[in-house]
Phi, psi and omega in degrees: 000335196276340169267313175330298182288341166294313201263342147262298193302310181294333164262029156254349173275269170018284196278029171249317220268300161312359162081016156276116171347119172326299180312291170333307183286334191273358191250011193271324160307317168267010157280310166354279235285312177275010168251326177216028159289331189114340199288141184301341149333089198290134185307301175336337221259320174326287176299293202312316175298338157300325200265339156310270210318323190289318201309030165223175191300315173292006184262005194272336182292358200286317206266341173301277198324310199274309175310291211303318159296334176291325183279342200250336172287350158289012176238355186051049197283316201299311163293345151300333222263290192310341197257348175303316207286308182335306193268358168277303173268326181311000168239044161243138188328140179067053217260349182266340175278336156310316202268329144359291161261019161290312156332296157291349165300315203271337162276358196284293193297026163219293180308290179089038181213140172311280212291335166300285166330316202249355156274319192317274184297319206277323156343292184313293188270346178285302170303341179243044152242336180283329171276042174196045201034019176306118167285162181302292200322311188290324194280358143321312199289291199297331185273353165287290190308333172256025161294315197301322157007298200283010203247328188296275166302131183283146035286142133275179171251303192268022143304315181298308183305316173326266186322326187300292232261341184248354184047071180261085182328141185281309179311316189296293211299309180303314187292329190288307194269031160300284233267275180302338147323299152313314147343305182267339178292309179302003194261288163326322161297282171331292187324300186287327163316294187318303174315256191352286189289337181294311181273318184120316185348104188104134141265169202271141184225150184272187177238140205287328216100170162280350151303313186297326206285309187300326188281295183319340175249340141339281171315310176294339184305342157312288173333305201277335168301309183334302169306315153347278206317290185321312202287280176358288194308330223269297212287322213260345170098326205306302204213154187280217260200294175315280226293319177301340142328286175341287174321287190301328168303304193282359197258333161294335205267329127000249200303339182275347174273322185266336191256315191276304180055071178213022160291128162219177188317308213271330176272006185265293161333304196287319196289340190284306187307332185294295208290324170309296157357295171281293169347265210309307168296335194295309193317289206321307155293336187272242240305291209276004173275327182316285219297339191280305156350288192274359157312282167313290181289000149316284173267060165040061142304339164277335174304308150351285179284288205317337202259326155306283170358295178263004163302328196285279202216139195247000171268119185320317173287334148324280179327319195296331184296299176297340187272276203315339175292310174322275230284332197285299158342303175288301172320298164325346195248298176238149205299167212258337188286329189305290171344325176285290201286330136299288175303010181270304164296326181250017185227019186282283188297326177289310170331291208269347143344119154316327185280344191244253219251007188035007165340155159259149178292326162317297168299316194284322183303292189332294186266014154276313176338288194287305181336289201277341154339302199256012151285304170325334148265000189313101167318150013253337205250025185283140192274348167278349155333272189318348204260320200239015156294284197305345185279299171306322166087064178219147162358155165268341184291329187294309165288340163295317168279319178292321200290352197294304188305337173287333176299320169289306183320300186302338186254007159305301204264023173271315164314323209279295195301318171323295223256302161270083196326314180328330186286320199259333171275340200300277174324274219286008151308306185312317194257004181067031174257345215233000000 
């Protein structure tokens, strides 16, 4: 640590504090580290290793995932998904904050990505929960708090990076992020009931039957397959993680031509130039945080923390208490994927220890995952804050305050994942991944 922190940490906080792109800043930080700590690591170690991390097969579903939510928000997919939810859910007390996070359960299974659900979603529904007596903060706070979904229930986008990079099955993770997905929408739903009948919030709708709910969900069903389909194929032996991507392109591109028939040349062109975009950055942070990673775990840093760790405390809920405020911290401060891809390798051996938090590699994926997630609502800096205040047109502080109770729901049931292996193991036990 006595070379690590002069020469790495401290000039990658430097370069954070100065407003340099994360990605920028962690790769600028191991030139730091390899130029002028003295360590026998030849600087060359920068590129190859950048280039190793991106080099692989399982990264290739990323930008397929990302096409595939890019192509279906180019079908005007969203408003079928809000008016199915409408009609399951809208006529229960708190009935536009339901179909809120019901939405995002339902969009998490197309998109797999947070900042999507909640650029998506939050246009749509914030404004018709505020014409329907909603205060802004709160309906800011619910469509931040079910955004986090989208990263959860599979498909995911940072399962697949998770899983490359932690040499984690992918399948086990998608299959794993069933159960707590679900979990945290039912969580959130009570929450927005309780908040709701307590304020007066909302009006009240009646419920149409179950016919308008089939034809409504008809039109979306297309849409609502895809995940089947991808977990099927994946889960079913049919095809691998890469291929089901594949599958889920050809299969929007199907149905936004043929079926929606609102694909047209000029959404194909956007949607591709969108998923390079997302692509490029993502890699960009994955390669150079892996070289920041290894670095660290070079000079045996986890080793390090599990021996704090247990200096502190050998009771699991602790540790477990001290690992989520670290990661909600960490999230909050910085993007969640570099985070994922640093705090992944090295805090991996405390999890899955017997001396520590005894985790499975499926769960500990699971709960670095949803853990540094749910920094993006942590007050006061969570970036799904910032996303979805100017859309309510309210304080960030205000919305900072409304979002803590869903936020205390979502970190109940990150305990739940902690403490009851079943939620995240239960499938992929089942299905013979985990």
């Amino acid at each position: 640590m006595e070379i690590v922190a002069p020469y790495l940490l401290i000039p990658f906080g430097v370069l954070l504090i100065l407003g340099i792109p994360v990605a920028f800043a962690l790769g600028l930080a191991c030139m730091v580290f390899l130029f002028f700590s003295g360590t026998t690591i030849p600087p060359l170690i920068l590129v190859t290793e950048m280039y190793t991390a991106v080099n692989q097969f399982a990264l290739l579903a990323l930008p397929m995932f990302v096409l595939t939510g890019e192509l279906l928000n180019r079908c005007d997919i969203t408003e079928k998904l809000v008016e199915v939810a409408r009609l399951v859910v809208g006529w229960l007390k708190g009935g536009l904050a339901h179909v809120n996070i019901l939405a995002s359960m339902f969009f998490a299974g197309i998109s797999g990505s947070v900042l999507a659900d909640a650029a998506s979603l939050g246009p749509i529904l914030i404004p018709a929960m505020v014409r329907e007596r909603y205060p802004p903060a709160f309906s800011a706070a619910v469509t931040a708090a079910s955004a986090v979904i989208g990263a959860i229930i599979p498909p995911s986008t940072v399962a697949i990076i998770i899983g490359g990079q932690l040499q984690i099955s992918i399948g086990g993770l998608f299959a794993g992020g069933i159960i707590p997905g679900v979990l945290i929408g039912l969580s959130l739903m009570v929450t927005a009931y309780v908040i709701s009948a307590r304020r007066g919030y909302g009006d009240m709708h009646r419920f149409e039957g179950v016919i308008p709910i089939m034809k409504g969900s008809a039109k979306a069903a297309p849409a609502l397959l895809i995940p089947f389909i991808i977990l099927g194929g994946i889960l079913g032996g049919i095809f691998t993680p890469t291929e089901a991507g594949a599958v889920a392109v050809l299969y929007s591109l199907l149905i936004g031509t043929l079926y929606y028939r609102t694909l047209d040349l000029r959404n194909l062109i956007e949607a591709m130039i969108g998923t390079a975009k997302v692509t490029a950055s993502a890699l960009v942070i994955v390669s150079t945080a892996i070289v920041f990673s290894r670095i660290l775990t070079f000079f045996k840093i986890p080793q390090e923390i599990l021996e704090l760790l247990l200096a502190i405390s050998d009771n699991r809920v602790v540790m477990a208490l001290i690992l989520i405020g670290f990661f909600l911290i960490m999230g909050t401060f910085m993007d969640a994927l570099a985070n994922m891809i640093i705090l992944g390798p090295l805090l991996m051996p405390v999890a899955t220890s017997q001396l520590g938090l005894g985790m499975t590699d499926i769960q500990f994926g699971l709960f670095l995952m949803i853990s540094l997630l749910l920094g993006l609502i942590t007050p006061p800096l969570g970036l799904l804050l910032f996303i979805t205040a100017p859309i309510a047109k309210v304080s960030l502080e205000r919305v900072s305050l409304a979002v803590i109770p869903f936020l205390v729901a979502e970190l109940v049931v990150l305990l739940l994942i902690v403490f009851v292996p079943a939620i995240t193991m239960a499938i992929p036990r089942a299905l013979g991944l985990g």
